[in-house]
N, C-alpha and C positions, 0 to 999 in steps of 0.2 A: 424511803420516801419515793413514789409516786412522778409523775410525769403533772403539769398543771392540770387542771380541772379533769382530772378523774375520781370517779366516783371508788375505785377498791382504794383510795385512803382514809376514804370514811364509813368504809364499811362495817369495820370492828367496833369502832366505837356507836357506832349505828345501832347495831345489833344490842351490844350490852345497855346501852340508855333503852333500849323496843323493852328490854327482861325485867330492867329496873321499874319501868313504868308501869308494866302487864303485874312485879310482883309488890307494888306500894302501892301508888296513886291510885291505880285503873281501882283495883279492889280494896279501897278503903275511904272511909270518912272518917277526915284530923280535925281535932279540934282546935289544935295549935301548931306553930313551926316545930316548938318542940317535938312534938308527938311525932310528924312528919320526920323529922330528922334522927330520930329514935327508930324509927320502922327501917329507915333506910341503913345505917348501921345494921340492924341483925339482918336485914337483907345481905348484904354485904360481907357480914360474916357467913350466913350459910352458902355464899358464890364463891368465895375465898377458898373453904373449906372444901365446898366440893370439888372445886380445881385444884385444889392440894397445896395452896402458896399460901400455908401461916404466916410468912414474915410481911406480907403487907397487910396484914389483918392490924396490927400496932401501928402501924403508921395511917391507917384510915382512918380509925377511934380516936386519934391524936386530931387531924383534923375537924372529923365531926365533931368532938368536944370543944376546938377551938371558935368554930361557926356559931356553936351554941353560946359560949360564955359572948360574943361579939354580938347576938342577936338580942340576947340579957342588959348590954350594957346602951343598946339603942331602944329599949324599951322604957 
């Protein structure tokens, strides 16, 4: 951690939400949350993959599945 209000603590995360959005939203039209949440999973697997850390790849699909069945049950 960082010294208060500096900006290199939010950098990384900065950068990977800029890649997430340049490779989902920016270039695409959903037609539902699902869809959207679907896209972002195999985003997230081809980032995963290409940085080489399989073992969070199960625990992300864990999560996004959990968002999804909680988005199902407020529908």
């Amino acid at each position: 951690m960082g010294a208060k209000k500096t900006c290199a603590d939010n950098q990384v995360i900065e950068s990977f939400h800029s890649l997430l959005k340049k490779g989902t939203i920016h270039n695409n039209i959903y037609k539902s949350f699902e869809e959207y949440i679907l896209d972002i999973v195999k985003w997230n697997e081809w980032y995963i993959k290409d940085k080489g850390n399989l073992l969070k790849l199960e625990a992300i699909k864990q999560i996004y599945s959990t968002i999804i069945l909680l988005s199902k049950k407020k529908s």
